[in-house]
VEXBABA-990992 format. One record per residue (C-alpha): x negated, y negated, z. Coordinates in nm, 3 decimals, m for minus. Layout:
# VEXBABA-990992
ATOM       c1       c2       c3
ATOM        X        Y        Z
...
//
This chain:
# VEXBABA-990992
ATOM       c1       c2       c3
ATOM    0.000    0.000    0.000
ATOM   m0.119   m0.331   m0.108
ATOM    0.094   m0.624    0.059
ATOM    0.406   m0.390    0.054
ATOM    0.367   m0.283   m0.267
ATOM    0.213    0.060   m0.352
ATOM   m0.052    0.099   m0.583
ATOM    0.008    0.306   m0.883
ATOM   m0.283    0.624   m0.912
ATOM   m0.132    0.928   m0.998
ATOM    0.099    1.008   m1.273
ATOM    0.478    1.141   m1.219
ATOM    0.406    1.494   m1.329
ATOM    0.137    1.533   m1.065
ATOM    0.214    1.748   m0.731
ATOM    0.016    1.640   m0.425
ATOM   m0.043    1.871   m0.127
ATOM   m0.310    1.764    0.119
ATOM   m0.439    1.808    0.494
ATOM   m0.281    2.056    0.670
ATOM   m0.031    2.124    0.388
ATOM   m0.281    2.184    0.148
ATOM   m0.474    2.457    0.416
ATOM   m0.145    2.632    0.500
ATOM   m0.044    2.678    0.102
ATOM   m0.399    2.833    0.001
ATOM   m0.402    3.067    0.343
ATOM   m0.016    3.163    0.248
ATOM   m0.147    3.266   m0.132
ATOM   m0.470    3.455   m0.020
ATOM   m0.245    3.652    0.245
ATOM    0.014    3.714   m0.014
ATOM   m0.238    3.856   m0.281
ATOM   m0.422    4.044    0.003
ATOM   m0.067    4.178    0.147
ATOM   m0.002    4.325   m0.220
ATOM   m0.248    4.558   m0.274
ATOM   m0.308    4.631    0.090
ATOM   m0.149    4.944    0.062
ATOM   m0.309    5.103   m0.213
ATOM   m0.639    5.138   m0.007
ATOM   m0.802    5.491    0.084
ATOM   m0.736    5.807   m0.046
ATOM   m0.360    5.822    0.085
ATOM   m0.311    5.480   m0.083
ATOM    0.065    5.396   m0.260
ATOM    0.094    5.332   m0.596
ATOM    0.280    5.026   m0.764
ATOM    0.467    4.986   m1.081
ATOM    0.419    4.657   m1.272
ATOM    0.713    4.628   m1.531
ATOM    0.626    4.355   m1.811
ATOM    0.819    4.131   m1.952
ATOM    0.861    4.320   m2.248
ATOM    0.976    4.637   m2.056
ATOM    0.596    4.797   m2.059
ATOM    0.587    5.000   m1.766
ATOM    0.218    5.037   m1.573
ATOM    0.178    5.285   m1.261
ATOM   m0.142    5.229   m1.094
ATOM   m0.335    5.153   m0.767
ATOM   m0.601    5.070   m0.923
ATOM   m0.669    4.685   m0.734
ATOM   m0.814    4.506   m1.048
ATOM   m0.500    4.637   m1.272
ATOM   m0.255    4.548   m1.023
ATOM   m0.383    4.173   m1.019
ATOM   m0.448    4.171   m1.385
ATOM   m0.104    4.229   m1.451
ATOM    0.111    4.008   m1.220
ATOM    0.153    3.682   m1.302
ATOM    0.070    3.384   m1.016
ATOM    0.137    3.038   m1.031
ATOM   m0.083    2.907   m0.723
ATOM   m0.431    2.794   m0.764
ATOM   m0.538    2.971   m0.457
ATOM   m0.353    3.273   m0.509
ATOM   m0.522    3.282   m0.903
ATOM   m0.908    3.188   m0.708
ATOM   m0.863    3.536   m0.486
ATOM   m0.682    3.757   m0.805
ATOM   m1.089    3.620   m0.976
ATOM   m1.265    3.794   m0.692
ATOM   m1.121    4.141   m0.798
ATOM   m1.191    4.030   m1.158
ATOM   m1.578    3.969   m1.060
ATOM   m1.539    4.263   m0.898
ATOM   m1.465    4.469   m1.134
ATOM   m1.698    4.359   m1.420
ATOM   m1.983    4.372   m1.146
ATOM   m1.920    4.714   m1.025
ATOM   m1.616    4.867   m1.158
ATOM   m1.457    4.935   m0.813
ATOM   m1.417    4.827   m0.456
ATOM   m1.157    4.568   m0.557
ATOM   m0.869    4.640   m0.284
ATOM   m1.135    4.590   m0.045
ATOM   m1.283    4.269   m0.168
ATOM   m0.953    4.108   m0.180
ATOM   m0.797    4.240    0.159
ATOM   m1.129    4.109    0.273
ATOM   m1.021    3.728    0.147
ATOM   m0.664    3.762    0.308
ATOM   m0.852    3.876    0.615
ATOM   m1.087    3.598    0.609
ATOM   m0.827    3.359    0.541
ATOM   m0.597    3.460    0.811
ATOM   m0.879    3.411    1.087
ATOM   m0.956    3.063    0.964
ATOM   m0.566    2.998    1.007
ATOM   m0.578    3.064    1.381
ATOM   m0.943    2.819    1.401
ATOM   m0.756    2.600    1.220
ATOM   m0.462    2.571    1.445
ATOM   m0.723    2.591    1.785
ATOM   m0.880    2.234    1.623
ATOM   m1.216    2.389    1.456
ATOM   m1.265    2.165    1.155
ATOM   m1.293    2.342    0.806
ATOM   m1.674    2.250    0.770
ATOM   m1.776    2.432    1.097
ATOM   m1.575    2.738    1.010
ATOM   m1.753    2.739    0.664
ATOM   m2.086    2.718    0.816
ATOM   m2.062    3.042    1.013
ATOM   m1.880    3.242    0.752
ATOM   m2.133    3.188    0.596
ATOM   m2.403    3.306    0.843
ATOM   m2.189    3.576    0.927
ATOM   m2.203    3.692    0.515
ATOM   m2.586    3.635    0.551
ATOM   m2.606    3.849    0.840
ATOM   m2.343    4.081    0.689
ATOM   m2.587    4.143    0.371
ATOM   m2.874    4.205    0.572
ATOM   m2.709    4.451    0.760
ATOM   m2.562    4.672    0.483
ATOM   m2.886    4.655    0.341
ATOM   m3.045    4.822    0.639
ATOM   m2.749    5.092    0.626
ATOM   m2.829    5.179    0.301
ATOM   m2.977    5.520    0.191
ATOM   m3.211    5.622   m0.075
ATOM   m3.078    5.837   m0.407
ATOM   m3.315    5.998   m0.638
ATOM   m3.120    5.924   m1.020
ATOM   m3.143    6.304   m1.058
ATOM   m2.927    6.446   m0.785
ATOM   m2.658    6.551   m0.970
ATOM   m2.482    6.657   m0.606
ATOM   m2.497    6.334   m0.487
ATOM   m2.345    6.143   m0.791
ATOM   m2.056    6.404   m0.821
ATOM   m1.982    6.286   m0.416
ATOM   m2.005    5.909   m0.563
ATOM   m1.777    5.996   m0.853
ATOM   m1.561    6.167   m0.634
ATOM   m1.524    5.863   m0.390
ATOM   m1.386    5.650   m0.625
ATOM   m1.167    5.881   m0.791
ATOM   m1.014    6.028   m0.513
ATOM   m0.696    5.867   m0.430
ATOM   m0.522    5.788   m0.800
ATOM   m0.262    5.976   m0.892
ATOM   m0.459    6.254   m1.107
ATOM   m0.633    6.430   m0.795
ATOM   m0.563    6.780   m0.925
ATOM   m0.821    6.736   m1.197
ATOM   m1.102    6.515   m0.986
ATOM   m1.339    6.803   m0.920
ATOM   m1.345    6.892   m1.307
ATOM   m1.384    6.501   m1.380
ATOM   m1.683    6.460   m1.104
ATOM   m1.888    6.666   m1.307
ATOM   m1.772    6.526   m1.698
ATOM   m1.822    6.187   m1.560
ATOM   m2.203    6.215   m1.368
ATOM   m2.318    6.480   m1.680
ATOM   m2.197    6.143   m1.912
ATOM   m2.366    5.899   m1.735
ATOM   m2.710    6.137   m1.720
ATOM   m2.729    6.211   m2.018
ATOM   m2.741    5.809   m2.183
ATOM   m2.927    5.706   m1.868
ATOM   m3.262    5.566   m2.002
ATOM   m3.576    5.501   m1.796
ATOM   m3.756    5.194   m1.844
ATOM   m4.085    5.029   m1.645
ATOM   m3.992    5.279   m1.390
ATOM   m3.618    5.180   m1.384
ATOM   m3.311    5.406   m1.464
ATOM   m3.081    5.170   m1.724
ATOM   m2.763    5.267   m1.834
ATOM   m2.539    5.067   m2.092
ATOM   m2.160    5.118   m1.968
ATOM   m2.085    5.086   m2.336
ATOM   m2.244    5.421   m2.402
ATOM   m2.021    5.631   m2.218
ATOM   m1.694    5.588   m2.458
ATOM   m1.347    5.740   m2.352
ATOM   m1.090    5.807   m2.614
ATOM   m0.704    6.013   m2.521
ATOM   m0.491    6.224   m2.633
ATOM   m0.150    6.248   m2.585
ATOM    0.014    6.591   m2.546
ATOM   m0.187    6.810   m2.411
ATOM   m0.312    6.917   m1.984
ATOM   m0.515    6.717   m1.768
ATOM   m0.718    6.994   m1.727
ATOM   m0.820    7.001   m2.064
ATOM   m1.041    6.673   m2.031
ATOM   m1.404    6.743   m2.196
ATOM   m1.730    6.616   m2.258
ATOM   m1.865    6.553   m2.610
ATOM   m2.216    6.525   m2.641
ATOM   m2.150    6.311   m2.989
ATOM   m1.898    6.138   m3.082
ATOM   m1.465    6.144   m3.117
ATOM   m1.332    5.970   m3.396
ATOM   m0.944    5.861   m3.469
ATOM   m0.860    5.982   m3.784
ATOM   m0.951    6.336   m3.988
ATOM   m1.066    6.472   m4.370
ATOM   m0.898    6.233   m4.611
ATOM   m0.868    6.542   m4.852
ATOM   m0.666    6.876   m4.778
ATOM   m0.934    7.056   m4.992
ATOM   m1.232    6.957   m4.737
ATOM   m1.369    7.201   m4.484
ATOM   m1.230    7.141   m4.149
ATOM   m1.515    7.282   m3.954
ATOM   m1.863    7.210   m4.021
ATOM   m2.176    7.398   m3.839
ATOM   m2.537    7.238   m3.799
ATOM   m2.393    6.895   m3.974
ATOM   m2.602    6.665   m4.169
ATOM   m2.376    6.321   m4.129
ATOM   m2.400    6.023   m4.375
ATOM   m2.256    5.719   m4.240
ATOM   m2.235    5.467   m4.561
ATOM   m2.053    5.098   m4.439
ATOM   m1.926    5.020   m4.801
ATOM   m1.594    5.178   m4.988
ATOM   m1.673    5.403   m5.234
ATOM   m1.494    5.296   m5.546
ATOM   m1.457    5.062   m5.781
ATOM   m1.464    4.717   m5.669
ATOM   m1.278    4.387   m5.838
ATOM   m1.483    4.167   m6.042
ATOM   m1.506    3.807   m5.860
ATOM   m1.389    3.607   m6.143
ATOM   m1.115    3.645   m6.365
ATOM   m1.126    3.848   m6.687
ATOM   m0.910    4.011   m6.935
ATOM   m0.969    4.341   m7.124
ATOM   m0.758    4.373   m7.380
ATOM   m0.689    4.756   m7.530
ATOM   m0.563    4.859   m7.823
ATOM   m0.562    5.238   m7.886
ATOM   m0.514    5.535   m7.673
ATOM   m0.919    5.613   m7.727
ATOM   m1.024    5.293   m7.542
ATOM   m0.765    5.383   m7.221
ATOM   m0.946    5.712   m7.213
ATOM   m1.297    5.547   m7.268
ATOM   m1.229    5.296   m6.979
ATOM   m1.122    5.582   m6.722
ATOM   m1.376    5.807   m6.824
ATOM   m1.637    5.566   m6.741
ATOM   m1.415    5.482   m6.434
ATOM   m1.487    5.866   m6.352
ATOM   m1.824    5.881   m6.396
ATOM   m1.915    5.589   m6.191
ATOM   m1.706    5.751   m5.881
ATOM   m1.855    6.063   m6.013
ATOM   m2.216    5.930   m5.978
ATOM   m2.146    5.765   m5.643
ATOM   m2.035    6.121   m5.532
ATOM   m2.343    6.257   m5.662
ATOM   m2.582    6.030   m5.453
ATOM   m2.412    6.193   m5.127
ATOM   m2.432    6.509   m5.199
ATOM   m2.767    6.471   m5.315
ATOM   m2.867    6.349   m5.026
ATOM   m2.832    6.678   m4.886
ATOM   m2.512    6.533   m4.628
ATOM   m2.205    6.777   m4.550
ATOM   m2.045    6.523   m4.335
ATOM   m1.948    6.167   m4.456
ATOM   m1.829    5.881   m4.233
ATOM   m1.716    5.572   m4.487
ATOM   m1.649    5.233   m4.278
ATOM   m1.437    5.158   m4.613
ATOM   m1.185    5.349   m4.833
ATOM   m1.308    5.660   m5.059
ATOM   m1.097    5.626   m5.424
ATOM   m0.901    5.953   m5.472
ATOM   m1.148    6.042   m5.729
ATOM   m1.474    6.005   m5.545
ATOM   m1.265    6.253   m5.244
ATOM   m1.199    6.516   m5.578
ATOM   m1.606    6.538   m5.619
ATOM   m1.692    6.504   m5.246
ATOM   m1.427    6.806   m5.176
ATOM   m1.536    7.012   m5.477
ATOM   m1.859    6.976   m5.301
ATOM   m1.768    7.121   m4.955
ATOM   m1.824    6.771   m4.811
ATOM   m1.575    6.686   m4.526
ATOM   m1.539    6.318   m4.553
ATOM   m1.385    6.060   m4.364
ATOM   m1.266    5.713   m4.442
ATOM   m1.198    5.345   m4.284
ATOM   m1.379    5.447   m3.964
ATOM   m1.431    5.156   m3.739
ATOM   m1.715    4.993   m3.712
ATOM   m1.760    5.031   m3.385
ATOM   m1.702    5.386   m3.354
ATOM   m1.964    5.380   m3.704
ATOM   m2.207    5.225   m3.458
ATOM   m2.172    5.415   m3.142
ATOM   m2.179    5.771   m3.402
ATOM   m2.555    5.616   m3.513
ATOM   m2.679    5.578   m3.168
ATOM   m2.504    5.954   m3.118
ATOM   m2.627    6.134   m3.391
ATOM   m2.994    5.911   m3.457
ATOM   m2.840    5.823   m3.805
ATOM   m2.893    5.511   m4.011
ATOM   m2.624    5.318   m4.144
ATOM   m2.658    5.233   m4.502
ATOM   m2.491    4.977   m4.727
ATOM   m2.519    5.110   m5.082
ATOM   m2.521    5.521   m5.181
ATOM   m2.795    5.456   m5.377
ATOM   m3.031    5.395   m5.079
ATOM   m2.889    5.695   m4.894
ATOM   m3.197    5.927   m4.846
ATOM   m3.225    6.256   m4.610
ATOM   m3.389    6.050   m4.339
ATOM   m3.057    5.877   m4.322
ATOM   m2.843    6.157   m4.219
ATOM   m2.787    6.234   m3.807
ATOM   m2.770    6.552   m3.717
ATOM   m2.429    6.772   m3.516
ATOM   m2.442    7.129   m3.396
ATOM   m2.052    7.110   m3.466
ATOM   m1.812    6.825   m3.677
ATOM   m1.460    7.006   m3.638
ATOM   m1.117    6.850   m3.655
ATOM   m0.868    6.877   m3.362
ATOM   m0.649    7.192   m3.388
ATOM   m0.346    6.861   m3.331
ATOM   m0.477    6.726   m3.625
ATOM   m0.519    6.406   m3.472
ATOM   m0.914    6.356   m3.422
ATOM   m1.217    6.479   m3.576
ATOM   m1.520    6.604   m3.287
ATOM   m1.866    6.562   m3.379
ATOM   m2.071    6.749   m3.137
ATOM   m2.380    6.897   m3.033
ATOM   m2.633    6.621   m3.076
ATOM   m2.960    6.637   m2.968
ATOM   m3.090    6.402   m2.718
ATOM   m2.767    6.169   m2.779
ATOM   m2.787    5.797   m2.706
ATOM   m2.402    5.775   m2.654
ATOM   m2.125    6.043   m2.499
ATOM   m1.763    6.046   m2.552
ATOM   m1.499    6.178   m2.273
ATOM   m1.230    6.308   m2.417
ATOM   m0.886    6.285   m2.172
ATOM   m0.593    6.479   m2.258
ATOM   m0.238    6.407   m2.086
ATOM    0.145    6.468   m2.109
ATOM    0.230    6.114   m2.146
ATOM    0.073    5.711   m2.210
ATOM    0.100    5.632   m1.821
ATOM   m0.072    5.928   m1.680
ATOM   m0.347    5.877   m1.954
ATOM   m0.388    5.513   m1.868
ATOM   m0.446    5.603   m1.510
ATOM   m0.680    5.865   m1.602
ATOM   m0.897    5.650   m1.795
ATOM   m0.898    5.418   m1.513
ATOM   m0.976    5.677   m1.276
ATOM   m1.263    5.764   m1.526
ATOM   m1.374    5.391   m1.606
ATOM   m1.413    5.343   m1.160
ATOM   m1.647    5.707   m1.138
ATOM   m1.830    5.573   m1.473
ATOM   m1.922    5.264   m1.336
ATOM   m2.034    5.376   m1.005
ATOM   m2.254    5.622   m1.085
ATOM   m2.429    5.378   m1.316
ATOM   m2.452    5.121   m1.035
ATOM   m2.570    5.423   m0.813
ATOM   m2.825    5.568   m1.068
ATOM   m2.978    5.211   m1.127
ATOM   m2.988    5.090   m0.777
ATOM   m3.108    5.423   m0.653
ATOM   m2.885    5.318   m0.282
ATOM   m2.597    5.414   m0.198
ATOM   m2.362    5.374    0.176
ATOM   m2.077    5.575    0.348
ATOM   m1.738    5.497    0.308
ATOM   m1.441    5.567    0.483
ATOM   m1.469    5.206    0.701
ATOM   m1.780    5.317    0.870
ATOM   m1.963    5.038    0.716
ATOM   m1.712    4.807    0.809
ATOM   m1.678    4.901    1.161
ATOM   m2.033    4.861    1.213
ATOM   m2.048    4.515    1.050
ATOM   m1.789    4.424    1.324
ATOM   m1.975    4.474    1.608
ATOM   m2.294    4.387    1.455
ATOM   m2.205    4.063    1.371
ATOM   m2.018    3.977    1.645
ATOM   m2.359    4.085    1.860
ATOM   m2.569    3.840    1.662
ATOM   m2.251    3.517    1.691
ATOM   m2.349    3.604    2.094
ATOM   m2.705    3.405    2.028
ATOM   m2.577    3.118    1.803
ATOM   m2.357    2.942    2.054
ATOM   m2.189    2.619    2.016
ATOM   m1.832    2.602    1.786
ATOM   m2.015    2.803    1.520
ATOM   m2.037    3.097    1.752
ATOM   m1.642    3.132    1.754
ATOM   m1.610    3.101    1.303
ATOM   m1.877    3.381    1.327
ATOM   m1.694    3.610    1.600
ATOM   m1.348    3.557    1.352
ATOM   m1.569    3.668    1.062
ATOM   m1.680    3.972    1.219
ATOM   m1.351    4.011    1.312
ATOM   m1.192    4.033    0.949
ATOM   m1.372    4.345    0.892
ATOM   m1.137    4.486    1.097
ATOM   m0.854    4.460    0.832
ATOM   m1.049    4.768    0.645
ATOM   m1.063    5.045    0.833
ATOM   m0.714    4.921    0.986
ATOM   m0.584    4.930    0.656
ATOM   m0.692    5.289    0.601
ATOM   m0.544    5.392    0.864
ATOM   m0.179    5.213    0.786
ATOM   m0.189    5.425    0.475
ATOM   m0.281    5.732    0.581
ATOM   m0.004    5.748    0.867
ATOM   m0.194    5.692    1.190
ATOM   m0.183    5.411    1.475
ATOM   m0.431    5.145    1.293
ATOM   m0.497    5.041    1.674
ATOM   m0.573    5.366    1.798
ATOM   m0.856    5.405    1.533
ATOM   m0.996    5.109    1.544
ATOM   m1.067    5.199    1.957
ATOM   m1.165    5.563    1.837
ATOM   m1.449    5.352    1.567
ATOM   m1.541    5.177    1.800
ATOM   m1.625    5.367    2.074
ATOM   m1.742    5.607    1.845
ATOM   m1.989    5.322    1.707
ATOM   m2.082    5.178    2.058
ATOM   m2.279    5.513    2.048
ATOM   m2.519    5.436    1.808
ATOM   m2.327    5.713    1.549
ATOM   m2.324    5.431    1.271
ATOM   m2.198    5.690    1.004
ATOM   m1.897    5.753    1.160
ATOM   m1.614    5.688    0.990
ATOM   m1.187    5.757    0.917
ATOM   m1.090    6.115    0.816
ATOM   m0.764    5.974    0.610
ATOM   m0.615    6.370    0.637
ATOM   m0.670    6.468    0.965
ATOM   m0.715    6.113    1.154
ATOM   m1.066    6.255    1.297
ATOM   m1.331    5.984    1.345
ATOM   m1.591    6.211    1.152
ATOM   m1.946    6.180    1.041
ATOM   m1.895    5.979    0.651
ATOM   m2.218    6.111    0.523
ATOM   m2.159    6.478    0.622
ATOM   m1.822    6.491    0.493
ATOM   m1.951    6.325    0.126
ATOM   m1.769    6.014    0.121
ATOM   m2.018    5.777   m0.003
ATOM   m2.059    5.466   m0.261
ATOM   m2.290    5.267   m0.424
ATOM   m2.462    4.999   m0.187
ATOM   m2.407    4.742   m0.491
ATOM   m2.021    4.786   m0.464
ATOM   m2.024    4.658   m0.073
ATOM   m2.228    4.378   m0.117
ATOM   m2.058    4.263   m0.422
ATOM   m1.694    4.279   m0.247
ATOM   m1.910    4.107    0.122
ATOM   m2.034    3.806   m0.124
ATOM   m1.748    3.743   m0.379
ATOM   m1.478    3.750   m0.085
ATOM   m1.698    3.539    0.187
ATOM   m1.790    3.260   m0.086
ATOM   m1.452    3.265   m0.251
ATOM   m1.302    3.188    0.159
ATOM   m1.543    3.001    0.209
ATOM   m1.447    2.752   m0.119
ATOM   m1.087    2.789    0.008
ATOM   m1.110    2.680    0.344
ATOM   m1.273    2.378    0.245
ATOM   m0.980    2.207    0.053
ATOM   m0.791    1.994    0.194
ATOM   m0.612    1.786   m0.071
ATOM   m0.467    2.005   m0.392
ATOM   m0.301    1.733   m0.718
ATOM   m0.130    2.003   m0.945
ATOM   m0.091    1.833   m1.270
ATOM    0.265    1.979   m1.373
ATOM    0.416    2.042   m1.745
ATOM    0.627    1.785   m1.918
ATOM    0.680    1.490   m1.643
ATOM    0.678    1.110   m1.756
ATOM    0.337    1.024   m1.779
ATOM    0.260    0.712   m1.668
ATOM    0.552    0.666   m1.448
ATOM    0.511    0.558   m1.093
ATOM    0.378    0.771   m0.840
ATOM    0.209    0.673   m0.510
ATOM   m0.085    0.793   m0.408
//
């Protein structure tokens, strides 16, 4: 106000929220977010259906899919649903937990908040506590030789277990570690693994059970003639990116024809130039042809006669990922097509469905295919989710060479730890650092919510158990037995518990610091008054 009048700042369409308002709104989001994927946590976890706006029906409890799909309005809300995003590209799993983490954090820094402890001071021991919080895990963490196919199948099996496709997990363990082992490359004494070598295609229609590993490559379509082979033992393949007939002149012409000799003239030589492009691919000594472009009917009469089993418009990134598979060169013209070329296949073998073509048997491959059957779209959605979490952990595993318990054990000892080390801070910052140790409660209490028990109940049982130096000990989610994590196999990668620590302490930290939010809305008068 300026003599009476107000003075004119902010546009009509803009929404202000600020102070206390503006603290309360972003806690209420994070909360919200945190409260709707709390109870797909553990292996006993609940599973939600997201229905779309066009009627597209998803069945998951996968974290990173449930926030992917809802739509959310509020700023805050959208700030927590990019923690499980970072999440997920960073490590592939441990979503649920990074984001009940936030809600946790959040609803601590409500009741500070309300007790008079201003915003900054709460930010400066949350994020001492997340200091302290890394250093600890770090200590916790065990050593993994890249080799021990035993302990990766545990690692797989930690992330799978609890999705809806259980009844094939111990059959996956092993498809998804042999993947991952066999592209895993070693490099100035580093393991390195590209996730984009490990490629999972479905099919519809058949058990879960039937889910395989292809040491090659699975490609989406099949022969493009009925006379070609189906099956083809010790395979040489071409792979050739350009279409293999005749191709339209770039300027305009005319050929004008006169008698019935010069028709058969023109598609004679027609013939013998499809004939000749043919000719360069079989002499090339290939029985397997992948074409990135279309093969004229033609060239597929000659390639057939020929005992060639070709295939056409292949994408070019399944052309790419079958080079790196079979050691084969792409090559733009037939002409240059030489045997050096060709990649080599024990096995190239279309589907008894008719629906895919397997190229297998490589040697020494550079890329592996999973191949996941199932009786319908949602189950095989979840199962490649399932898949995509074990994938991505056992890379993070096999590169880190670490790896921690699960089953809250971490968590529980973070509590007390941290609330041990707030004990020689002192001062207001000792209090934010006793309510951040305190948020870790909200995992193991979770687990327990969802498997049944009395959360309370085993958070004293942890505890206790804890107080006694046993810092493995952790929730049995089918018995309720405080149990030793690392005996009973349920470990992770130490990458996936300080990436969900970091992301979900910096992201509250961010939060709790706002105190004024100006959401610009859609439509509005601009220009029209609005005080500020």
């Amino acid at each position: 106000m300026l003599s009476g009048q107000p003075i004119i700042i902010l546009k009509e369409n803009v929404e202000r929220n600020y102070g206390k308002e503006a603290q309360r709104s972003n806690i209420a989001a994070a909360k919200a977010i945190a409260g709707a994927v709390r109870s797909t946590l553990g292996p006993r976890g609940m599973d939600k259906m997201l229905v779309s706006p066009t009627g597209d029906i998803v069945i998951t409890n996968d974290g990173a899919t449930i926030l992917g799909e809802i739509a959310v309005q509020h700023p805050g809300a959208k700030m927590v649903i990019e923690v499980a995003r970072t999440q997920d590209d960073e490590v592939g799993d441990g979503t649920t937990t990074a984001v009940i983490l936030v809600g946790a954090l959040m609803e601590q820094a409500e009741s500070m908040l309300e007790q008079g402890i201003h915003p900054t001071v709460i930010a400066q021991g949350y994020r001492m506590g997340m200091e302290k919080a890394l250093e600890i895990v770090n200590s916790l963490s065990l050593k993994l030789d890249p080799s021990d196919r035993k302990l990766l199948i545990k690692i797989a099996d930690t992330a799978i277990t609890g999705k809806s496709i259980e009844q094939v997990k111990t059959k996956l363990d092993g498809i998804i570690v042999d993947a991952v082992m066999t592209v895993a490359e070693k490099a100035n004494g580093k393991i390195l693994v590209d996730e984009e070598d490990v490629m999972i295609k479905k099919q519809k229609g058949s058990s879960m059970d039937d889910a395989e590993l292809i040491r090659g490559v699975v490609i989406d379509k099949t022969r493009v003639h009925e006379g070609m082979p189906k099956k083809i033992t010790k395979a040489k393949v071409a792979l050739i990116a350009t279409p293999l007939e005749i191709t339209k002149t770039q300027v305009k012409a005319k050929i004008k024809i006169s008698t019935a000799e010069q028709i058969n003239a023109f598609s004679q030589q027609e013939r013998e130039a499809l004939k000749k492009l043919a000719d360069m691919i079989i002499d090339s000594g290939a029985n397997v042809l992948l074409c990135q472009k279309g093969i004229s009917d033609i060239a597929q009469f000659y390639l057939a006669k020929a005992g060639i089993l070709a295939i056409e418009d292949v994408p070019e990134k399944d052309m790419k990922y079958a080079g790196r598979a079979l050691h084969a060169t792409i090559v733009t013209k037939p002409e240059s097509l030489t045997a050096k070329d060709l990649g080599a296949a024990d096995l190239v073998e279309e589907d008894s469905e008719g629906s895919v073509t397997r190229i297998s048997g490589c040697k020494n491959p550079k890329t592996t295919t999973i191949l996941l059957r199932g009786t319908s779209d949602y189950l095989l959605d979840e199962l490649e989710r399932a898949v995509v979490d074990g994938t991505r952990v056992v890379m993070d595993a096999m590169e880190d060479g670490t790896y921690v318990v699960g089953g809250g054990a971490v968590e529980t000892e973070l509590l007390m730890k941290i609330r041990e080390y707030a004990q020689t801070v002192g001062g207001r910052v000792q209090i934010a650092i006793e309510a951040y140790a305190a948020a870790y409660e909200s995992i193991p209490r979770a687990l327990a919510e969802n498997s049944g028990f009395n959360p309370i109940d085993k958070l004293v049982e942890l505890k206790n158990v804890h107080s006694k130096g046993k810092k493995n000990a952790g929730l049995n989610v089918y018995e309720g037995k405080v149990v030793d994590m690392l005996a009973e196999g349920v470990i992770e990668p130490l990458r996936s518990k300080r990436q969900s620590i970091q992301s979900a302490s910096e992201t509250a930290v961010m939060l709790i610091r706002v105190d004024d939010m100006m959401i610009t809305q859609q439509g509005g008068r601009g220009g029209a008054p609005h005080g500020m």
